[in-house]
C-alpha positions as CSV (number, residue, x, y, z in Angstrom):
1,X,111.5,120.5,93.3
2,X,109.6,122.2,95.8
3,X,107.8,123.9,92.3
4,X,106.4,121.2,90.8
5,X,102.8,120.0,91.0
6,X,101.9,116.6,92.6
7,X,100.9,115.5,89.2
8,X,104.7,116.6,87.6
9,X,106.3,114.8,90.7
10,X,104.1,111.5,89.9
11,X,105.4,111.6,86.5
12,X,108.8,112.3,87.6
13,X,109.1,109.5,90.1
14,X,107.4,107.1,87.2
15,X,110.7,107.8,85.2
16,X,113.1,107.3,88.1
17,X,113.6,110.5,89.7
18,X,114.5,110.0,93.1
19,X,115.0,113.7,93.9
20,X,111.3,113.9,93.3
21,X,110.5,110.9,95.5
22,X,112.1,112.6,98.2
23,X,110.3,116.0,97.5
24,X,106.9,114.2,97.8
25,X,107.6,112.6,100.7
26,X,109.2,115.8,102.5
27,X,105.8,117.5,101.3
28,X,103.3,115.4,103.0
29,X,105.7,113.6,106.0
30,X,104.3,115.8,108.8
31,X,100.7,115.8,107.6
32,X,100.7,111.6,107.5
33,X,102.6,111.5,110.7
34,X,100.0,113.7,112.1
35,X,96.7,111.6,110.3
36,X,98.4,108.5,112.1
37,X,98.5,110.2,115.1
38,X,95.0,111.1,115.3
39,X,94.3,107.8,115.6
40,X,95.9,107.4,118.9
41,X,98.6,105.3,117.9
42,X,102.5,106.8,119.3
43,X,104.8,109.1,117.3
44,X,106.7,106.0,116.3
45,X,104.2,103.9,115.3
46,X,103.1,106.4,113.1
47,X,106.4,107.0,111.8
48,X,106.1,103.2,110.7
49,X,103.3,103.8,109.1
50,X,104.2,107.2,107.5
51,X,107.2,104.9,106.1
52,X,104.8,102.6,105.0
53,X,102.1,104.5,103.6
54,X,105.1,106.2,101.3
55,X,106.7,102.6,100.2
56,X,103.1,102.3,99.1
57,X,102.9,105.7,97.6
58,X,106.6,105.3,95.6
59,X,105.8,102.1,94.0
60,X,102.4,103.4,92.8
61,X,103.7,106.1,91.1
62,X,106.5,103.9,89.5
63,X,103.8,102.0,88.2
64,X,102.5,105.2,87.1
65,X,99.1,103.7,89.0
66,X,98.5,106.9,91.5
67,X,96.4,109.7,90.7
68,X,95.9,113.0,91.6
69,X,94.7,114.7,94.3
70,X,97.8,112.6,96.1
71,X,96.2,114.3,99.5
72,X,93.1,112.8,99.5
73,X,95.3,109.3,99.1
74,X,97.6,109.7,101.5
75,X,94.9,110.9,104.1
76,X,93.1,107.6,103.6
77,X,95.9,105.7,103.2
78,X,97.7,106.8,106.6
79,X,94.6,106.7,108.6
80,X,93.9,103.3,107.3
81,X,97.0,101.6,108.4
82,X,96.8,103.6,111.6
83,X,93.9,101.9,112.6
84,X,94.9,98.7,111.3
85,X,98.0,99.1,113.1
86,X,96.2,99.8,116.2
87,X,94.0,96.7,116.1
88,X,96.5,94.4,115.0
89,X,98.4,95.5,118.7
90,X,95.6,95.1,120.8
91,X,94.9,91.9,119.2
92,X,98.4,90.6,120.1
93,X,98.1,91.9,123.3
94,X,94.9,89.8,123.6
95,X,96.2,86.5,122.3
96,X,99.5,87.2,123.9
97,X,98.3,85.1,126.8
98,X,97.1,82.3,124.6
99,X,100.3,82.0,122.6
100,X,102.1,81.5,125.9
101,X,99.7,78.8,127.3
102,X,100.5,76.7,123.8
103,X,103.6,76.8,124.6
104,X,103.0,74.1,127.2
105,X,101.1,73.7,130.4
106,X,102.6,72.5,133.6
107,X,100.2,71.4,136.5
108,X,99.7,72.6,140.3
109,X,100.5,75.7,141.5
110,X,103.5,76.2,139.8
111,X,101.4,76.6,136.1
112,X,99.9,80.2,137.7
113,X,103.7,81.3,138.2
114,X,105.0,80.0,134.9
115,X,102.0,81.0,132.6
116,X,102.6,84.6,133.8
117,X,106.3,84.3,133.3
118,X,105.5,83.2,129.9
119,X,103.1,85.8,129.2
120,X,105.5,88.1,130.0
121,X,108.1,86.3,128.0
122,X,105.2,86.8,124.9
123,X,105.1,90.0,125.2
124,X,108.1,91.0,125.5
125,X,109.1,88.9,122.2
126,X,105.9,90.2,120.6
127,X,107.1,94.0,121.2
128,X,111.2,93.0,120.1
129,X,109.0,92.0,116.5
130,X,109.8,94.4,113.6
131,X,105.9,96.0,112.8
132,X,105.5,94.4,109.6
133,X,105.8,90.9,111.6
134,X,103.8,92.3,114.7
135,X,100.9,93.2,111.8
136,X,101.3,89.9,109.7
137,X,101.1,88.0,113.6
138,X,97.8,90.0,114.2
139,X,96.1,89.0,110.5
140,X,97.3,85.3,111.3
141,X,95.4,86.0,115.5
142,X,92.5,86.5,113.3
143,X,92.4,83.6,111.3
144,X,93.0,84.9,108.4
145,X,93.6,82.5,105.2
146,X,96.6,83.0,103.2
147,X,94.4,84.0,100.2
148,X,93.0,87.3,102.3
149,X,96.7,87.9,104.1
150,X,97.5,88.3,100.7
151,X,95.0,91.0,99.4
152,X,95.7,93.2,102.4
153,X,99.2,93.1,102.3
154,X,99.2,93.4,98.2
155,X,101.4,90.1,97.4
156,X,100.8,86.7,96.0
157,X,99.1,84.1,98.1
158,X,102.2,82.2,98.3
159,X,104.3,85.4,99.2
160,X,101.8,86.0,102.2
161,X,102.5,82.3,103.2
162,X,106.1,82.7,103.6
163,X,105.7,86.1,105.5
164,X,103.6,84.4,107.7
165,X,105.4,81.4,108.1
166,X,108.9,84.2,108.6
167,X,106.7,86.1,111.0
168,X,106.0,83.1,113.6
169,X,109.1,81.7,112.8
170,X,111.0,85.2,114.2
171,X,108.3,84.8,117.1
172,X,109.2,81.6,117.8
173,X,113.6,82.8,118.2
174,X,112.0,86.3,119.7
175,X,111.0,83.8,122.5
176,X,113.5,81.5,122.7
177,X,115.9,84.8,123.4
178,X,113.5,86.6,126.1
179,X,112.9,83.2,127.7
180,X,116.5,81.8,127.6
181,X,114.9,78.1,126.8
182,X,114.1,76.9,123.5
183,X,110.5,77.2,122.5
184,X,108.3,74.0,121.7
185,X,108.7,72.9,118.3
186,X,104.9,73.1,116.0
187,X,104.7,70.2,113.8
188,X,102.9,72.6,111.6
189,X,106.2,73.6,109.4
């Protein structure tokens, strides 16, 4: 496999060929793992997003929807989510604090010691979160409707609603096991 073109690979993995997945994705690994990199995110973050970026890349070209030059796509592509990636954790980290004063609010002294305990508690249970949850937690930070969750992450509208509603919902046990207590029920579900 290591022969063909990009362009004979594309139409290869449009009819199936696995082989040939697995030769495009050993052709351009190291180059998308560096192109996350770049952006400052870790080596495993951009291995998620290398594993991303080629989920993306496959089902393109089973669709027979990606072109050639495949470089220029996968350049843009992995630096994209990189960055996306990278903001969608520092805007966790942000409303970490806020997610844990919803929670509840005790009174006195004790609410300084407990509100850091639960931001702790956040935090931790934010980090436990597989990335596709961590990312779909950072959209929904943002405010986000369900409509635009949708475009970015390529589903329907009403696929986006139950990632997000998944996503807070594995926040919500990601909690409850760091913390040990049972997190406040929303009367949003």
């Amino acid at each position: 496999m290591a022969t063909h073109t990009d362009e004979e690979l594309l139409r290869l993995i449009a009819r199936g060929d696995d082989e040939a997945a697995g030769a495009l994705v050993n052709r351009y690994w190291h180059a998308v793992v560096h192109e996350a990199q770049a952006t400052g995110i870790d080596r495993e973050d951009a291995k998620q997003v290398a594993n991303d970026v080629f989920g993306t890349i496959l089902d393109l070209a089973k669709k027979q929807r990606l072109r050639v030059p495949i470089w220029a796509f996968v350049r843009r592509t992995s630096r994209n989510r990189a960055i996306d990636r990278h903001r969608h954790e520092e805007a966790i980290r942000k409303h970490a604090p806020a997610i844990a004063d919803e929670l509840g609010q005790p009174r006195g002294d004790a609410r300084t010691k407990l509100v850091s305990h639960r931001r702790t508690t956040v935090r931790r249970a934010l980090r436990a979160l597989p990335a596709r949850d961590r990312e779909i937690l950072g959209w929904v930070s943002h405010g986000v409707s369900d409509k635009e969750l949708a475009e970015y992450l390529e589903v329907t509208e009403i696929n986006a609603r139950q990632l997000r509603h998944r996503a807070l919902r594995k926040l919500r046990d990601s909690i409850e096991k760091h913390a040990g207590t049972k997190p406040i029920e929303s009367s949003s579900e």
